[in-house]
Structure formats: C-alpha cells, structure tokens
N, CA, C and O atoms as a DFTB+ gen file, in Angstrom:
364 C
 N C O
     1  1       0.846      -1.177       0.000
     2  2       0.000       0.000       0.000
     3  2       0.889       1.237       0.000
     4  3       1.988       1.177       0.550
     5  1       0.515       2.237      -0.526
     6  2       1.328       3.104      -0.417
     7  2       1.251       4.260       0.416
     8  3       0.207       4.534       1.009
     9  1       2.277       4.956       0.503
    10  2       2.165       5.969       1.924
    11  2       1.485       7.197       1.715
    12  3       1.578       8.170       2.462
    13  1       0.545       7.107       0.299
    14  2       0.106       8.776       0.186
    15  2      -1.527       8.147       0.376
    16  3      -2.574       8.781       0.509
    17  1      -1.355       7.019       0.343
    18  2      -2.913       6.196       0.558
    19  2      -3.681       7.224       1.305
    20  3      -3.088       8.106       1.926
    21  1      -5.083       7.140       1.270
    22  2      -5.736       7.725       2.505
    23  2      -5.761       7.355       3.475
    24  3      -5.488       6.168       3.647
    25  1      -6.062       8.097       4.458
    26  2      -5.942       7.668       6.099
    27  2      -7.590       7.393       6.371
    28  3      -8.456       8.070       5.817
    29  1      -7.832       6.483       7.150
    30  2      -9.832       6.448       7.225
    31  2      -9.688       6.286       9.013
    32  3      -8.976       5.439       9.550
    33  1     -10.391       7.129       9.624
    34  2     -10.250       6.748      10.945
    35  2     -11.855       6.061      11.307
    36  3     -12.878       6.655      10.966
    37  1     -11.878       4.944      11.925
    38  2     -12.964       4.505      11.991
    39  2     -13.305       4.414      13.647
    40  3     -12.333       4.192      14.370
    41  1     -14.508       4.557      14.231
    42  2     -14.621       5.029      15.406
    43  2     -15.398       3.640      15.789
    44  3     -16.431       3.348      15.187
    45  1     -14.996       3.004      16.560
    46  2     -15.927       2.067      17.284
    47  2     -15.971       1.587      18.463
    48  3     -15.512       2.378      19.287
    49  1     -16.471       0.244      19.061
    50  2     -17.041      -0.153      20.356
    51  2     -16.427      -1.305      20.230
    52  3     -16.328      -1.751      19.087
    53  1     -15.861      -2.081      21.361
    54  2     -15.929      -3.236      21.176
    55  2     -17.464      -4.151      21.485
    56  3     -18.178      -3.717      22.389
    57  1     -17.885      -5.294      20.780
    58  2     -18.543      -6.004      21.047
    59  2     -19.925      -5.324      20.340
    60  3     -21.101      -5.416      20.691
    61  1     -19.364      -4.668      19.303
    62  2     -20.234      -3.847      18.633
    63  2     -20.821      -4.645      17.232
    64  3     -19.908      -5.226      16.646
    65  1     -22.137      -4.787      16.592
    66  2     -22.055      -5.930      15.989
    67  2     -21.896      -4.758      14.841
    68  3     -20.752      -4.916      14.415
    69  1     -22.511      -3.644      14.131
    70  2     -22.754      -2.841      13.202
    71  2     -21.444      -2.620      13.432
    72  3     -20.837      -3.298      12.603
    73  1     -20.438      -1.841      14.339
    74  2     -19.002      -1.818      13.971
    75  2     -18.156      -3.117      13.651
    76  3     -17.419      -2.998      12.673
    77  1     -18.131      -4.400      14.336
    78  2     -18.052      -5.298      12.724
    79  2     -18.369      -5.154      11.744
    80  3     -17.609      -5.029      10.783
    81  1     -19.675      -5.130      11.705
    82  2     -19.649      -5.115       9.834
    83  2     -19.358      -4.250       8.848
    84  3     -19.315      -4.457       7.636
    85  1     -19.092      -2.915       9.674
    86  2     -18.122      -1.886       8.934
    87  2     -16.784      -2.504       8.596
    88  3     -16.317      -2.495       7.457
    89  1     -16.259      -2.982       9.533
    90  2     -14.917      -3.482       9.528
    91  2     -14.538      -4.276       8.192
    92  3     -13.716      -4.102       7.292
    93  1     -15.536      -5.243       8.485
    94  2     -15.439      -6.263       7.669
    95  2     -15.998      -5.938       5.923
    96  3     -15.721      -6.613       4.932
    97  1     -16.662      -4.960       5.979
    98  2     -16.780      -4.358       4.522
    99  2     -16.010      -3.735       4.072
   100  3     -15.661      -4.015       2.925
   101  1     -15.290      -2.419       4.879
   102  2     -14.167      -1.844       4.977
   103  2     -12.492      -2.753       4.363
   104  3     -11.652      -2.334       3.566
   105  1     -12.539      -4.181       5.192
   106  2     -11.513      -4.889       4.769
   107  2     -12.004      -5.668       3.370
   108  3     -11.238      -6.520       2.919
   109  1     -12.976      -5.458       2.831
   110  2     -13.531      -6.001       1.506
   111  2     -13.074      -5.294       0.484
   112  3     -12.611      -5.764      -0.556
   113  1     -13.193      -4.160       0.758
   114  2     -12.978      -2.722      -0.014
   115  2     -12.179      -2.662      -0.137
   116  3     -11.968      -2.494      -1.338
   117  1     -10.658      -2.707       0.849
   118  2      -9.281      -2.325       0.828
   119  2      -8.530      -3.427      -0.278
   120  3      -7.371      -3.358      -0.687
   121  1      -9.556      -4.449      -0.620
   122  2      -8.643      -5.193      -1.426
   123  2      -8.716      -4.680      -2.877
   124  3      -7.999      -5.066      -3.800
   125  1      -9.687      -3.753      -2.940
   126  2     -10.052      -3.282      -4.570
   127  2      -9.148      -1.392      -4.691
   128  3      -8.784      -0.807      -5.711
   129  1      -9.046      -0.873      -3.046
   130  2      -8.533       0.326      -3.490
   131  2      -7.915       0.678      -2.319
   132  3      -8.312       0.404      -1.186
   133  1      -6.435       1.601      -2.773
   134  2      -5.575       1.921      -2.000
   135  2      -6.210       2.619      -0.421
   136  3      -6.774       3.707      -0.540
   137  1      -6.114       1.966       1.135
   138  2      -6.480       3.232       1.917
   139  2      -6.375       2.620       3.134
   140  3      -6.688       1.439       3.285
   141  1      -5.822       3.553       4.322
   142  2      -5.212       2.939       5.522
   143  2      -6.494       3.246       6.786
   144  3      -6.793       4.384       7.149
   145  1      -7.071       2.109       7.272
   146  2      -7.509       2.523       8.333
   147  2      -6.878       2.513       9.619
   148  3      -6.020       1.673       9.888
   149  1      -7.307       3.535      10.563
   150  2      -7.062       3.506      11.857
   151  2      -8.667       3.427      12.572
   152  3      -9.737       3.957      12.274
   153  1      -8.141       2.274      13.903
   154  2      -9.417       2.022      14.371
   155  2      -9.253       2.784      15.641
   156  3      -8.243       2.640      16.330
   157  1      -9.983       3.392      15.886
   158  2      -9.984       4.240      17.757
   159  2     -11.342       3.415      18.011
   160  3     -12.381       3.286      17.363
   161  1     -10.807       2.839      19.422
   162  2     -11.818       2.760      20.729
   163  2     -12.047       3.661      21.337
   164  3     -11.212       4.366      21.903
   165  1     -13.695       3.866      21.334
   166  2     -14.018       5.286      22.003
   167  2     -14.329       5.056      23.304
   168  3     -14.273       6.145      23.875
   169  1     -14.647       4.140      24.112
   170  2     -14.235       3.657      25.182
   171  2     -12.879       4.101      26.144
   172  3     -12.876       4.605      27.267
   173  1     -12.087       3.835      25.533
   174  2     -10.637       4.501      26.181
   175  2     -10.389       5.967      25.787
   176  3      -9.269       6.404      25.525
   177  1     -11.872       6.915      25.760
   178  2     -11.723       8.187      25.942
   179  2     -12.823       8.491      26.533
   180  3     -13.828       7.953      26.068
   181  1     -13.017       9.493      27.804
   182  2     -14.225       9.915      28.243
   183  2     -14.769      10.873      26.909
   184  3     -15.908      10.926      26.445
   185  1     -13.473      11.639      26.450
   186  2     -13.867      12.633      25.370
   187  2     -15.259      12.518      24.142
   188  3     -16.330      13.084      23.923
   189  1     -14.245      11.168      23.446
   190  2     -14.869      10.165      22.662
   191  2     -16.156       9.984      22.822
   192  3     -17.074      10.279      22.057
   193  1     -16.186       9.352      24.130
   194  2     -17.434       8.278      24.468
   195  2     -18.744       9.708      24.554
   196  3     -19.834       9.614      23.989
   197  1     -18.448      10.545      25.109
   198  2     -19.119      12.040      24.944
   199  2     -19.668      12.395      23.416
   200  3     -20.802      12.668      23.021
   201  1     -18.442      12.284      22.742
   202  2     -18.882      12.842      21.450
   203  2     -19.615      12.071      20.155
   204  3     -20.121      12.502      19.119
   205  1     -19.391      10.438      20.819
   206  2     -20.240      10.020      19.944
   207  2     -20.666       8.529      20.267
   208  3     -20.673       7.465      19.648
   209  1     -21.081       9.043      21.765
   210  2     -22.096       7.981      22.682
   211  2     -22.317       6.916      21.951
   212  3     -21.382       6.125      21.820
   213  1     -23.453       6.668      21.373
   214  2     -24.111       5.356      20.585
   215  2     -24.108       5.231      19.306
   216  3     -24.302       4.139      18.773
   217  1     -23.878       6.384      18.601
   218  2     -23.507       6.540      17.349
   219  2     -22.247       6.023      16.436
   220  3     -21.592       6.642      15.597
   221  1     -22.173       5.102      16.749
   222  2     -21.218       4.518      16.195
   223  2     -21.673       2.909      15.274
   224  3     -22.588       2.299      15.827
   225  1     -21.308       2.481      14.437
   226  2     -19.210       3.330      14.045
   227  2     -19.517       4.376      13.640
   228  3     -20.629       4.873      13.465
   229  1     -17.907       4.982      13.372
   230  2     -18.394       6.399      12.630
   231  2     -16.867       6.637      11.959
   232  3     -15.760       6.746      12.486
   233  1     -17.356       6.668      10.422
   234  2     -16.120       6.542       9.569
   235  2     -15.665       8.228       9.380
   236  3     -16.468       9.068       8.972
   237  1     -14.158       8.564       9.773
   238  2     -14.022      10.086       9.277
   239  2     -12.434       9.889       8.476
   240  3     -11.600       9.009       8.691
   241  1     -12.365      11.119       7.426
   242  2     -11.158      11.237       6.888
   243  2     -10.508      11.523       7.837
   244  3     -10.919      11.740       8.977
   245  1      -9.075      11.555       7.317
   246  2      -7.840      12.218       8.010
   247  2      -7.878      13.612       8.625
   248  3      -7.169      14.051       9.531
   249  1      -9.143      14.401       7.741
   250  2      -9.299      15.435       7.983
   251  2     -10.255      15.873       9.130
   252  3     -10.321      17.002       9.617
   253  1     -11.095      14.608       9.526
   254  2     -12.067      14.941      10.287
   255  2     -13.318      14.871       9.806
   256  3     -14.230      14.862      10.632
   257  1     -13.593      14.816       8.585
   258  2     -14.956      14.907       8.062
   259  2     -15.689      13.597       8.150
   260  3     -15.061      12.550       7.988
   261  1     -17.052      13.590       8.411
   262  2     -17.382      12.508       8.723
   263  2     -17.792      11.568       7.340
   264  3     -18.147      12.504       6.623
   265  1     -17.953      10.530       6.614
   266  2     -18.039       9.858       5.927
   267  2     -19.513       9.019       5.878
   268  3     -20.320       8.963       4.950
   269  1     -19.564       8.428       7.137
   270  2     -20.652       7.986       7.733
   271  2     -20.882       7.436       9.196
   272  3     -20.230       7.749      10.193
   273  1     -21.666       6.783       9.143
   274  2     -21.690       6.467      10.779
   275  2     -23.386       5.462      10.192
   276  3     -24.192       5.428       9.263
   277  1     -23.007       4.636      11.860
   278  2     -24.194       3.320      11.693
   279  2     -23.941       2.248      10.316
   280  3     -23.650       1.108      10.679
   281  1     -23.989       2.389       9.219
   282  2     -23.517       1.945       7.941
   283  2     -22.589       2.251       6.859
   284  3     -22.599       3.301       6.217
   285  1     -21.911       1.427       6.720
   286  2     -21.092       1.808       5.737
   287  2     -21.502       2.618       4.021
   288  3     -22.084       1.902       3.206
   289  1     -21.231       3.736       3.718
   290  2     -21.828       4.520       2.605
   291  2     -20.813       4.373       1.946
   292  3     -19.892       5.188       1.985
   293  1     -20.796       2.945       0.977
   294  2     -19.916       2.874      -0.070
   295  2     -19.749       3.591      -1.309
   296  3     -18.701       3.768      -1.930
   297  1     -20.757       3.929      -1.554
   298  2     -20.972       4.938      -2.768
   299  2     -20.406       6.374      -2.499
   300  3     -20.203       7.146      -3.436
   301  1     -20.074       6.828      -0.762
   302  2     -19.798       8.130      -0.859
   303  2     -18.105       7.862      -0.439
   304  3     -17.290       8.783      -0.384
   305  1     -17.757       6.327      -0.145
   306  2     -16.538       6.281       0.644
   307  2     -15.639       6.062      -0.813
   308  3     -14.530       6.591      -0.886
   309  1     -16.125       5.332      -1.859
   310  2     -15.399       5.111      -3.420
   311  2     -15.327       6.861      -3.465
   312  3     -14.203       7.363      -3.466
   313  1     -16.431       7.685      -3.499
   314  2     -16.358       9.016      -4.286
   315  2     -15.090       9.432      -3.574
   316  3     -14.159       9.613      -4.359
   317  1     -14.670       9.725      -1.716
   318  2     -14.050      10.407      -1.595
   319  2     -12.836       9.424      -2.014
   320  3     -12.062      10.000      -2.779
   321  1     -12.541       8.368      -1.778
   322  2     -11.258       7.858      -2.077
   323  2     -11.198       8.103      -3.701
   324  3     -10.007       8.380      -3.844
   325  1     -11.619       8.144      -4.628
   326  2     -11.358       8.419      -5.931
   327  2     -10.584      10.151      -6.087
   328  3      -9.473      10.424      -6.541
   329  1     -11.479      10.949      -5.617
   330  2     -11.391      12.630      -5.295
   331  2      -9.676      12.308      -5.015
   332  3      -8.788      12.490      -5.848
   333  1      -9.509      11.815      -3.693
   334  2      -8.210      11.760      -3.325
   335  2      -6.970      10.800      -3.815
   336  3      -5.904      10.634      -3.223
   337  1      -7.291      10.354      -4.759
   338  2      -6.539       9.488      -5.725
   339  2      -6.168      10.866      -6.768
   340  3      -4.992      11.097      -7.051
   341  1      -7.167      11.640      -7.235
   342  2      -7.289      12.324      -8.258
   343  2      -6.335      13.220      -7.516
   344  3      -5.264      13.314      -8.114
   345  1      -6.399      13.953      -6.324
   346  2      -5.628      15.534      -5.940
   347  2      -4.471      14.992      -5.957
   348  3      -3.608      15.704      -6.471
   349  1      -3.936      13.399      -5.361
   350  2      -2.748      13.085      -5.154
   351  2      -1.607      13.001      -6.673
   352  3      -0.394      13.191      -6.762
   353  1      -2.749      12.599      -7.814
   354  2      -1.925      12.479      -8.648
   355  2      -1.914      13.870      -9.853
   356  3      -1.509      13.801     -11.013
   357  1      -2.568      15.259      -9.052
   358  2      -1.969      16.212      -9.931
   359  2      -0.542      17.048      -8.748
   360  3       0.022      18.069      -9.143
   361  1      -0.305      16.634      -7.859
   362  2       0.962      17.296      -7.057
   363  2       1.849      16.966      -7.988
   364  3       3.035      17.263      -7.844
C-alpha cells in the first residue's frame, strides 16, 4: 500500500455488531482500493465516548470529516477515495 494512501479513521465499540460489519466491509474494499484505516476505541476516551455515545461506528477522513456512521456509505466512501486518488496524482 502506499504511503500517500488515505488515512480512514474509523470510530468504534468493542462487542459492537454494526461496527463489525463496517470493519469487515471496509476490509472487503481495501482489497479493490488503496487506503489505511485507523481504528480508535471510544471507550478509552471519556472525550470520545461524549462525542459520539451510541452513534457509532463512525467513519471520518484524516481530515475529520465525517463519511458515515451506523452503515457503511460505499458509494460516498469510493467518491471520496477516488477525489483523493485524483488531488494526489496532480501534485
């Protein structure tokens, strides 16, 4: 994979069944297009667990923007990873 890949931070619970199946779609996906997730337990933050109580998972770019949350939105997670395929390869 390469290092300009995107970064996907994915927010979840353990023992979470909908954050499995992000996961596990997520690792479906990564085999068709370049992109690095990081998983945070929001558990091991009071912050976290504040900001996004039950709402989880909750997929955000590197940047912070949120992607989705509860289900995976493949149609908007291809758009942004394409977008960012595209900015990376006019630098």
């Amino acid at each position: 994979m390469s290092d300009s890949a995107p970064i996907l931070k994915l927010y979840y619970r353990q023992n979470c069944h909908l954050c499995e199946d992000m996961w596990a779609h997520l690792q479906e996906i990564q085999k068709e297009h370049a992109f690095q997730i990081v998983t945070i337990d929001i558990a091991e933050s009071a912050e976290l667990e504040r900001q996004h109580g039950t709402r989880i998972p909750v997929l955000e770019t590197e940047e912070g923007r949120e992607l989705c949350n509860y289900y995976l939105d493949e149609r908007g997670l291809l758009d942004y990873l394409n977008s960012s395929l595209a900015l990376s390869q006019t630098k």
